[in-house]
Each structure stands twice: as structure tokens, then as C-alpha cells.
N, C-alpha and C positions, 0 to 999 in steps of 0.2 A: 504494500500500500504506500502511497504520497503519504511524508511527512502531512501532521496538522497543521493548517495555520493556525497560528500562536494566539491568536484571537478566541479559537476552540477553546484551547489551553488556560486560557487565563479565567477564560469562567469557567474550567471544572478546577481552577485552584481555590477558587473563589467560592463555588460552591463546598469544595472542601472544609475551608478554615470556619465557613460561617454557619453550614449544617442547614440551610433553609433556601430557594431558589432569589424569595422575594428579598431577601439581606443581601445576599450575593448580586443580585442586581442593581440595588443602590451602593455598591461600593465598586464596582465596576462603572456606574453611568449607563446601564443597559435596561429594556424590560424584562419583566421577568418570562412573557412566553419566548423573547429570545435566546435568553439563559438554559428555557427548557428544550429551546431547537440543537443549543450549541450540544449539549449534554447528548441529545438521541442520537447528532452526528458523529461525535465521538465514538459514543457505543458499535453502533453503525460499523466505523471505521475499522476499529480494532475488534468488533465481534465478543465483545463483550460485556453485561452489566455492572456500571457504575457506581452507581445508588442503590443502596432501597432503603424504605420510607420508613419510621419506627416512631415510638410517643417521643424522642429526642429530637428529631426532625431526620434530616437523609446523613445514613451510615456511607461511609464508601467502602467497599466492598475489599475484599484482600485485591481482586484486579485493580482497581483504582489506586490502594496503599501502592502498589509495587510502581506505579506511575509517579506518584507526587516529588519524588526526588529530582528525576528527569526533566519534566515541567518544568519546578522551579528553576533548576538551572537553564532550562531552553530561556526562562521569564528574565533570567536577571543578565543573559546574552542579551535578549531582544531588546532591554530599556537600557544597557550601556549603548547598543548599537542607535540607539534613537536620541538617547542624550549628546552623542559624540554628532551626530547628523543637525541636530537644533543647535549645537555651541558653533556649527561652522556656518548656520543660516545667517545670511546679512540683509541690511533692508531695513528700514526702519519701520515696520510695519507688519499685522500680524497680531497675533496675542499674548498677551503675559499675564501669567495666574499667581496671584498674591496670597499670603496668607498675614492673617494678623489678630492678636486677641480681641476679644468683642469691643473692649472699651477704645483701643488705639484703631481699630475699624470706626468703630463710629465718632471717636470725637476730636480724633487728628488728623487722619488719613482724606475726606473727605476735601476739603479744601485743596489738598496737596494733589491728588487724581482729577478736581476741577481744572488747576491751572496744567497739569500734563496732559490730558486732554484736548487744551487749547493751543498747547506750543506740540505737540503729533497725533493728529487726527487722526492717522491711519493707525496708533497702536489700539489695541483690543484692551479692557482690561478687564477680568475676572479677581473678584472678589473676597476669597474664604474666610467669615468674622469666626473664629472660633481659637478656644480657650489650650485646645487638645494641638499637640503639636505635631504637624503635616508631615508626611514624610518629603523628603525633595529628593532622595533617592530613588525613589517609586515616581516619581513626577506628580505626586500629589500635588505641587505648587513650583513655581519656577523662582520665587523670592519668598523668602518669609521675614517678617519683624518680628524678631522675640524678645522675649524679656525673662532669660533663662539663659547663661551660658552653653553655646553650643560646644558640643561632646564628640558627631564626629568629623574624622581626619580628611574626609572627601567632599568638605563642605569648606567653601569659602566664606570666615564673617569676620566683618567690621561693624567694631563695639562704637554705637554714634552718640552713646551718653550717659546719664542715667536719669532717672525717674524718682526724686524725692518721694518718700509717702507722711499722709499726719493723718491726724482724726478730725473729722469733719463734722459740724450741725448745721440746721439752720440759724437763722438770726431768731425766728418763731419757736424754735426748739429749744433754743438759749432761755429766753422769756419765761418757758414754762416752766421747763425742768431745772433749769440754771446751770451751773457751769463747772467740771471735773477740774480739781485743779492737781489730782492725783493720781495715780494708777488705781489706788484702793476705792477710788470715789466712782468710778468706773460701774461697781457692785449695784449701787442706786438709780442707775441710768438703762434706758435702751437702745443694747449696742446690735446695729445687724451684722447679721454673721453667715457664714455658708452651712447649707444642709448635709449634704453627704459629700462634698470636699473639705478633708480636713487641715487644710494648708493655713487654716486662723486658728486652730488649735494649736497646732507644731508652732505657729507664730509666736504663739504666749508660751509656750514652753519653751519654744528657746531665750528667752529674755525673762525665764526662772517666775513666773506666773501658772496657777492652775486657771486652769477653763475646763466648762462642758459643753455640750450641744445647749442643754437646757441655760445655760447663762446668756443666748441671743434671743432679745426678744423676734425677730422674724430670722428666716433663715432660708436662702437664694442661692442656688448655684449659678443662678445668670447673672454676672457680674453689671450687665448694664440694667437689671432689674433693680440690682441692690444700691444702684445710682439713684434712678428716678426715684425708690422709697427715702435715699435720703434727702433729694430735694425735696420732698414732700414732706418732710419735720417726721418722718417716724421714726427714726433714731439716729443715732451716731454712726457714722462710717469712717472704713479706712480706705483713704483714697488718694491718688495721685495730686500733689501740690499740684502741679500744673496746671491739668484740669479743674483739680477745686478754684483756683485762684482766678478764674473763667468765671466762673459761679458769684454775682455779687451777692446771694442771699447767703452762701456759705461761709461759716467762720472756723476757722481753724483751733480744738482744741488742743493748748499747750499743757500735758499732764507728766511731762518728765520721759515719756518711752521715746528711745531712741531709736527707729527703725531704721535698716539696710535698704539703701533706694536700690530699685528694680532698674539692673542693666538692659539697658536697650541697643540688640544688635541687629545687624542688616545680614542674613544669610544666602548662599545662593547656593548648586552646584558646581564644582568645578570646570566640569565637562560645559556648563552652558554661558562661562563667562566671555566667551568669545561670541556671543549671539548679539548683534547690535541693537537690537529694540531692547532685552533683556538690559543688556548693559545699562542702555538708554534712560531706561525704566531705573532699575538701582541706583543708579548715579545721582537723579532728579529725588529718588525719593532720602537717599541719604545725606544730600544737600540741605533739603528741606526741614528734615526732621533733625537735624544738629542743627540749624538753625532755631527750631520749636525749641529745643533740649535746654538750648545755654541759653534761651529768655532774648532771642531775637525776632 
């Protein structure tokens, strides 16, 4: 038989890792009766069953197992050979897919992709606001802004600043409640907090403080939820000076905690630093954004 195209391949990897057609189709970008064409063809090909269905969702069969090693390696040929093909595309035009957590998607970024917009019309831009970090390996995103030292060795990043953080109210929430002038005064107060990320508990513990879930009075994993609650005077938050100081109803609680401001870096893949809209793209945004950084 003709090798599969890799396209086959990548939705039985897919279906693989995620055990359900319709999961596997949104993490592909496909529908899911495609998923279930790609699947029969395969079968089809090689003559024999893939799947089958069980209360866990789809097993892959020992035929399947003896495949997925192969695969992946066809998979991580095929996206070197398309990342080395994109880092040699030139042109200033075309698409570049960005990633960024939800708050520097929505309250930085926006102005900055206005005016790139207006100085290359022909670039595309894609979007990604999320919290969770993209692979650029996999070509999940062609740029990412983190705010998390990057780790690995096949990724080019330039660190563009850092991001102060403080505790924030309203001027409304001051009036009512009045005003922490201590970590311990914190106790009397409503602080919001995350649900089931517990990256504000490890906070307080590392600066030798206990916390619980039950000590936030609301509790949001969507960080730009936990925005709009604190413009709206329901409690205290921890948030980027920067953005706060945006804010003229926000005032900044001074209660002694010293926090680690969030490095802010501009990442890309190696392989696609040679793509001229890519570049284009990075260059304007890391301009921009050290410029936002150091308060120009």
C-alpha cells in the first residue's frame, strides 16, 4: 500500500491521546465526521480495526498501539519539514498566529495589532487569549507573549520587561470597607481569588502566609472575569500596576507584600525566524510592548 498522508495520521494521533472523535476534532481544527472518514480510511488502508468504543470512550486496539510510535515520528518529521518551509517564506504578507494570556490579549495587545494593521495590511492576524501555554513546537502559535520564563532550547525569547503587580480596590470599595494597611488586615476584607488554579495559594505561601480556597470571597479562573469583579467594588485584587494605573477608579492597596513582577517575554520558533511577516510581526510587537513596559 501508499504510505498515508500524514493528515490521516495526525487525526488517528489525535484521536488517540484524547479517546473521543469530537475532542480530537477540536484540537486538530477539523469536524468530527471528518475525523471519523480519516479513521475508516486508515482502517481501510492497513486492513485493520483501530478503535473500539467502550464507557471510557475509543480504546485503540493492540493494531493501533503498534502504530502510534511511527506516527509520531512521521508527525514530528512532517512539522520540522513545514516549520523549516515557513522560516524560508518571505513577503510580507500572509498570516501570523499569536498567543497571549487573556489579560495582555485584551488590555495591551489590542491597540498594538490596530496600528500593525494599518502600517501591513496584507498581514493576517490570529489571535489565541489564553492562560494555558501554546505549544510553538507543534505550531500551535507562531509568536507567543509570556509571562513565564521560557524553558525550551529550540525557542527563541527576548525578555521585553517586567510587569509590577499590587493589590487593587475601588475608590467605592475603599469607602465601604476601608483600607488594609497590613497583610493581617487582609482577614476582614474581600479578596478574589482563583477556583481551581492554585497559583494564589502557592503565592501566599511563598511569602510564608497561610491561605484556603474558602478565604476568597469569589473565586474565577478567568482572569479577565476577576478584572471586571474588581472594577465593580466586589473585592480586592491582584493585578498588574500597569493596567491598574489605567483604571482611574482603582486605588492601589499599600499593605507591606512585596511581590515578584511577572517577566514579560516575546517567544518564537527558531526555525520561523527567518519568515519576514513573522519577523515583521515580532519586531512591531516587541517595540511596542517595551515601550508599554518602561511607562512610555
Amino acid at each position: 500500500m501508499n504510505t498515508p498522508d500524514w493528515t490521516l495520521l495526525r487525526s488517528f494521533l489525535a484521536v488517540v491521546e484524547m479517546r473521543s472523535l469530537s475532542a480530537a476534532a477540536t484540537r486538530v481544527g477539523a469536524t468530527q465526521p471528518t475525523l471519523s472518514r480519516h479513521i475508516r480510511a486508515l482502517e481501510t488502508a492497513f486492513g485493520v480495526t483501530l478503535f473500539t468504543r467502550t464507557a471510557r470512550g475509543l480504546e485503540p486496539t493492540e493494531a493501533a498501539l503498534s502504530l502510534i510510535a511511527d506516527a509520531r515520528a512521521m508527525g514530528t518529521a512532517a512539522e520540522a519539514l513545514a516549520l523549516k518551509a515557513q522560516g524560508r517564506a518571505q513577503g510580507l504578507s500572509g498570516t501570523v498566529r499569536i498567543t497571549a494570556s487573556v489579560m495582555v490579549a485584551n488590555l495591551l495587545l489590542p491597540p498594538i495589532l490596530a496600528d500593525l494593521r494599518a502600517a501591513e495590511p496584507r498581514i493576517q492576524i490570529e489571535l489565541v487569549a489564553s492562560d494555558q501555554a501554546q505549544n510553538l513546537l507543534r505550531r500551535d502559535a507562531d509568536i507567543a507573549i509570556r509571562m513565564v520564563d521560557p524553558t525550551q532550547n529550540t525557542l527563541i525569547a527576548r525578555k521585553l520587561g517586567e510587569a509590577p503587580l499590587g493589590l487593587f480596590g475601588t475608590r467605592g470599595y475603599f469607602e465601604r470597607r476601608g483600607r488594609p494597611r497590613t497583610v493581617a488586615d487582609l482577614a476582614g476584607h474581600d479578596v478574589l481569588g482563583f477556583d481551581r488554579n492554585d497559583a494564589l495559594l502557592r503565592a501566599y505561601a511563598a511569602h510564608g502566609l497561610r491561605a484556603e480556597r474558602k478565604d476568597f470571597c469569589i473565586r474565577c479562573d478567568d482572569q479577565m472575569v476577576s478584572w471586571n469583579l474588581m472594577l465593580a467594588g466586589a473585592g480586592l485584587g491582584f493585578a498588574q500596576v500597569l493596567l491598574a494605573g489605567r483604571q482611574p477608579e482603582l486605588e492601589q492597596a499599600e499593605i507591606g507584600l512585596h511581590l515578584a513582577p511577572l517577566p514579560v517575554w516575546l517567544v518564537l520558533h527558531e526555525e520561523v525566524r527567518g519568515n519576514a511577516r513573522i519577523r515583521r510581526v515580532a519586531d512591531v510587537l516587541s517595540e511596542a510592548l517595551i515601550g508599554v513596559l518602561s511607562g512610555g
